[in-house]
C-alpha positions in Angstrom: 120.2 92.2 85.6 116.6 92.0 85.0 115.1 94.8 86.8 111.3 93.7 88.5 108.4 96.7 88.6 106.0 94.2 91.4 105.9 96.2 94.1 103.2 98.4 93.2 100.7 95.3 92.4 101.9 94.0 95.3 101.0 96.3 97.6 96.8 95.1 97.0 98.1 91.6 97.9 99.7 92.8 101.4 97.0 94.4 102.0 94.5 91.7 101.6 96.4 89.6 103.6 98.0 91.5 106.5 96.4 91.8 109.7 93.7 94.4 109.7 93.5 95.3 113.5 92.2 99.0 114.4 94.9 100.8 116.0 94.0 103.2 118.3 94.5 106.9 117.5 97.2 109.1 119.0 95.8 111.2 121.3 98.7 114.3 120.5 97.7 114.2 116.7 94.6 114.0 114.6 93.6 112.0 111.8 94.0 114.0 107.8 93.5 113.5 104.4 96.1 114.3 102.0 95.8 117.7 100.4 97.2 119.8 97.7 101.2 120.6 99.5 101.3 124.2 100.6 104.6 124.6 99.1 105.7 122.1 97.0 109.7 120.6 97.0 112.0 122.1 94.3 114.0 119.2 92.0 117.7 119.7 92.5 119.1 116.6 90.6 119.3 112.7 90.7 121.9 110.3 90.6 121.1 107.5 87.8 123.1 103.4 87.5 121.0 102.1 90.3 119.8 98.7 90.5 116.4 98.6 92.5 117.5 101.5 95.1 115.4 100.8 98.2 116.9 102.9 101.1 119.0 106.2 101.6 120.2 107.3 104.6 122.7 110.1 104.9 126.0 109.9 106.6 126.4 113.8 108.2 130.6 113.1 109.0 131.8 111.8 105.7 129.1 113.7 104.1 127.4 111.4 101.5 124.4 109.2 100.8 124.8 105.1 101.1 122.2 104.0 98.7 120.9 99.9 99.1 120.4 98.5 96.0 118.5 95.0 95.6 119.7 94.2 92.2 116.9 92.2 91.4 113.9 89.8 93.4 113.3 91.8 96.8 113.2 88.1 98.6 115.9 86.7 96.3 118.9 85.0 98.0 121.2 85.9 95.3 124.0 86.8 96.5 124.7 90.3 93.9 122.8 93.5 95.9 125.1 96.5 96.5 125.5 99.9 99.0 126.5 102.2 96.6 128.1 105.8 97.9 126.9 109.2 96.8 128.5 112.8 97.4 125.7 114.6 99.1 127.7 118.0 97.9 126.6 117.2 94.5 123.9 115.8 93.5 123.9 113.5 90.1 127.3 113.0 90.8 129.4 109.6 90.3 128.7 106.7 92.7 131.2 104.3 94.2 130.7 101.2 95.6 131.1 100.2 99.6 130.1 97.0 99.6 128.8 95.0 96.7 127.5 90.6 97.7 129.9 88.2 96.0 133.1 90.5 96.7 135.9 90.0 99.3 133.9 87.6 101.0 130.9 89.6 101.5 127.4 88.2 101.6 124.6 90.7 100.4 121.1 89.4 99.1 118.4 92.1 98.8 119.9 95.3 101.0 117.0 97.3 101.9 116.7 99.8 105.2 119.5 101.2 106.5 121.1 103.0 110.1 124.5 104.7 111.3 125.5 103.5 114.7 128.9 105.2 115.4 131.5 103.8 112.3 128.8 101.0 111.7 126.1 101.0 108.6 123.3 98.2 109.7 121.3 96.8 107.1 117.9 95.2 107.0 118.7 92.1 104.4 115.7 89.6 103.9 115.9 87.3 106.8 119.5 89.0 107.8 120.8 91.6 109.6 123.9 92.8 108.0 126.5 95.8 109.6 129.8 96.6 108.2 132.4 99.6 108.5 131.3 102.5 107.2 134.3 103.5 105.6 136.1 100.7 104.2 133.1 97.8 103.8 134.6 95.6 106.5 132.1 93.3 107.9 131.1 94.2 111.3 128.1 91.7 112.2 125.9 89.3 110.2 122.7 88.2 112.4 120.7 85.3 111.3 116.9 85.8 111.7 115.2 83.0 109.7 114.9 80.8 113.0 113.0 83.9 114.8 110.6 83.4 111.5 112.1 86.6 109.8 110.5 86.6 105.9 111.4 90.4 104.6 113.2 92.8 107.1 112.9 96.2 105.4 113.7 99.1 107.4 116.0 100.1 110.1 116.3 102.5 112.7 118.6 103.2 115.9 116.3 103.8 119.0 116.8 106.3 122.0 118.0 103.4 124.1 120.9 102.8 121.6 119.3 99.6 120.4 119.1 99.1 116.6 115.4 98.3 115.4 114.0 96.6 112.5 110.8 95.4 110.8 109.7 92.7 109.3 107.0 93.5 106.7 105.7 89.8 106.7 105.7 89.4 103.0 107.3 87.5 100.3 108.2 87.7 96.5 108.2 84.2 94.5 110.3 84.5 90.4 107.3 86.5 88.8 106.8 89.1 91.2 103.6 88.1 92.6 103.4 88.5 96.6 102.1 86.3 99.4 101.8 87.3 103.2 103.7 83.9 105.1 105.5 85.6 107.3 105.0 87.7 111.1 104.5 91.5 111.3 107.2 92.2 113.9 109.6 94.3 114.9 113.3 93.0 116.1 115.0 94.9 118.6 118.9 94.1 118.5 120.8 94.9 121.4 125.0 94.1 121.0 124.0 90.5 118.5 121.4 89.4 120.5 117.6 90.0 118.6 114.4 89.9 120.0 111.0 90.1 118.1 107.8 92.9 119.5 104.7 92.0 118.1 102.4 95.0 119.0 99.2 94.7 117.2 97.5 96.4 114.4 101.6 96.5 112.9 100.0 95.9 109.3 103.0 95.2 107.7 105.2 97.2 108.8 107.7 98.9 106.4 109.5 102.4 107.5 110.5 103.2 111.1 112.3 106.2 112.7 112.9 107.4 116.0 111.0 110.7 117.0 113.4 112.6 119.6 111.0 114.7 120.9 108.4 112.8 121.7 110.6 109.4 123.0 108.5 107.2 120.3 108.6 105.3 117.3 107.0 106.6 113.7 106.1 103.8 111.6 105.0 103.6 107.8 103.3 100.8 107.1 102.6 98.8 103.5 98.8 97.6 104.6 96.0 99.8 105.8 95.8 103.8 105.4 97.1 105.3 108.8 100.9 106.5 109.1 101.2 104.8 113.1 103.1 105.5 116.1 104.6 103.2 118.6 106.7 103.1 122.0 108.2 99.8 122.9 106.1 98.2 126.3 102.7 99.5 124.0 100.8 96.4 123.6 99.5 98.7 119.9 100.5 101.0 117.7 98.7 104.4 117.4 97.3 106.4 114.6 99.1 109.3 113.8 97.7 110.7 110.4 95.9 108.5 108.1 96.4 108.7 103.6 96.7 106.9 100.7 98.7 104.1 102.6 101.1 101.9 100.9 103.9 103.6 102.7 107.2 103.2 102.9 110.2 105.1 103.8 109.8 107.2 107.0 111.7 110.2 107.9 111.5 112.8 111.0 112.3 116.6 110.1 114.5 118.9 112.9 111.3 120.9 113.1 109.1 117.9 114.1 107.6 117.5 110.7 107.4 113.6 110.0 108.0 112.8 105.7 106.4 109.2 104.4 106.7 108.0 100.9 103.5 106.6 99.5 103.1 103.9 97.2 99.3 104.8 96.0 99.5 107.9 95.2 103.3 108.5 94.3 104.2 110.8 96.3 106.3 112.3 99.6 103.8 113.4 101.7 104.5 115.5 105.2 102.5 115.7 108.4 102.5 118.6 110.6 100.0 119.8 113.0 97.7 116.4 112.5 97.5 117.5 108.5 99.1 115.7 105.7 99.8 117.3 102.1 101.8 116.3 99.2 105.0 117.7 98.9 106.5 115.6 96.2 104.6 114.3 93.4 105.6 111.9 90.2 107.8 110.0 91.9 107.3 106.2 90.4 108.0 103.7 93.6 109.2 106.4 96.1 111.1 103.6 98.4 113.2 104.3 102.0 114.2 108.2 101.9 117.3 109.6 103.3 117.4 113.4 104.6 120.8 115.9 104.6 120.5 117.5 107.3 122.9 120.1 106.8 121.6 121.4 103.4 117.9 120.4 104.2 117.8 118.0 101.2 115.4 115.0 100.4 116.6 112.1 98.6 114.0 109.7 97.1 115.3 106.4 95.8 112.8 105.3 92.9 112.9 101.7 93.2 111.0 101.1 89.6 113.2 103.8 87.9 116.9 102.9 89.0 117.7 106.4 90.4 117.6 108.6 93.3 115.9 112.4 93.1 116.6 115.3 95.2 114.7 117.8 96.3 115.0 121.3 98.6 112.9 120.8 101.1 110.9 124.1 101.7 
């Protein structure tokens, strides 16, 4: 397996070519600057053997992390990416496999975002949307997007209408890792099999999405432009919640209303509270699609450059 380190040249390319639209600003936040973290995360461990980890997103029943792996070419359809399983009781400990492309008849290109709707893992799959049983593999669903003009579906989240959401980042890999923009920033909303595509505007690629309870809207990290955005679905545009270094990418809501976004330009796990935005992980090479434990308060950052996933306490 020959392991690509594009993304973080990519990420000038997407944003040269994404749509550049000025979103307007979110009128219960303020715009910020990253600063120095008040308190930064402590490193509890990290689970090593991944193959271009993307996404994490923790599973609180059985729990454990499911951990997408590409395995290669993000846009790639070949047929060998994998969700591996992780004891969230024990960090660094021994993965197992849930599903792996190629194996008992299951089709898996490029797994990237990832959601829990009841026994069923959804999973964001370059022009795909993939769900199967959450604890045996079994395939559940496999939606074909590419005639709705789907190019790189990254990140998925479950809504508070019980729909299942995903964007489309717009983007595309060719064989040596360089990046062009062909495709439509969008989001799909997928109610039972049936998918529909939002555009909003001022979407600039969008890459992580999660669903903010308390305040019945979307949170969006996006790969183009600088602000992290927020979004309800009728809004013709997205918001601006907090703006950074950009390049984001995974997107994560805290219990206290904190919002965490990986960043791409800076390395780093930022969090936002009270319209400020500080650094509270650092050094992280290709911070992808985060997952959270919520029952120990623990952050898990895959490093999609670096095969592994990190942990850290969450202060």
């Amino acid at each position: 397996m020959r392991r690509i380190n594009v993304v973080v040249i990519a990420a000038c390319a997407v944003a040269a070519c994404a749509k550049q639209d000025t979103p307007k600003t979110d009128t219960a936040t303020a715009a910020a600057t990253p600063a120095a973290a008040p308190a930064a995360a402590s490193k509890l461990g990290e689970t090593g053997g991944m193959k271009t980890p993307e996404s994490v997103r923790y599973d609180p029943d059985n729990d454990v992390y499911y951990v997408s792996n590409i395995n290669g070419n993000p846009s790639q359809h070949d047929n060998n990416g994998f969700i591996a399983i992780v004891r969230a009781d024990s960090t660094g400990a021994a993965t197992k496999v849930l599903v792996e492309g190629g194996k008992n008849g299951v089709t898996l290109d490029a797994p990237k975002g990832l959601a829990l709707v009841g026994d069923t893992l959804w999973v964001a799959d370059i022009n795909h949307v993939r769900a199967f049983n959450r604890k045996t593999g079994a395939k559940v669903a496999d939606i074909d997007l590419s005639s709705q003009k789907a190019t790189f579906l990254n990140d998925v989240a479950v809504g508070g209408d019980g729909a299942v959401y995903v964007t489309d980042t717009g983007i595309m890999f060719d064989a040596k890792g360089a990046t062009t923009h062909p495709g439509v920033d969008q989001i799909f909303k997928i109610v039972g099999r049936t998918a529909t595509s939002l555009k909003p505007d001022s979407l600039n690629s969008p890459n992580g999405i999660t669903w903010d309870k308390a305040n019945g809207r979307f949170v969006l990290a996006p790969f183009s432009g600088t602000a992290v955005q927020t979004w309800k679905e009728g809004d013709k545009s997205t918001a601006t919640l907090v703006t950074g270094p950009g390049t984001y990418d995974g997107v994560e809501v805290l219990a206290d209303g904190r919002i965490l976004v990986t960043s791409w330009a800076d390395s780093a796990v930022h969090v936002t509270q009270n319209g400020a935005m500080s650094r509270l992980v650092t050094g992280v090479n290709g911070p992808a699609d985060i997952g959270v434990d919520t029952k120990r308060g623990v952050l898990a950052v895959p490093l999609f450059n670096d095969g592994k996933v990190e942990y850290y306490k969450i202060p």
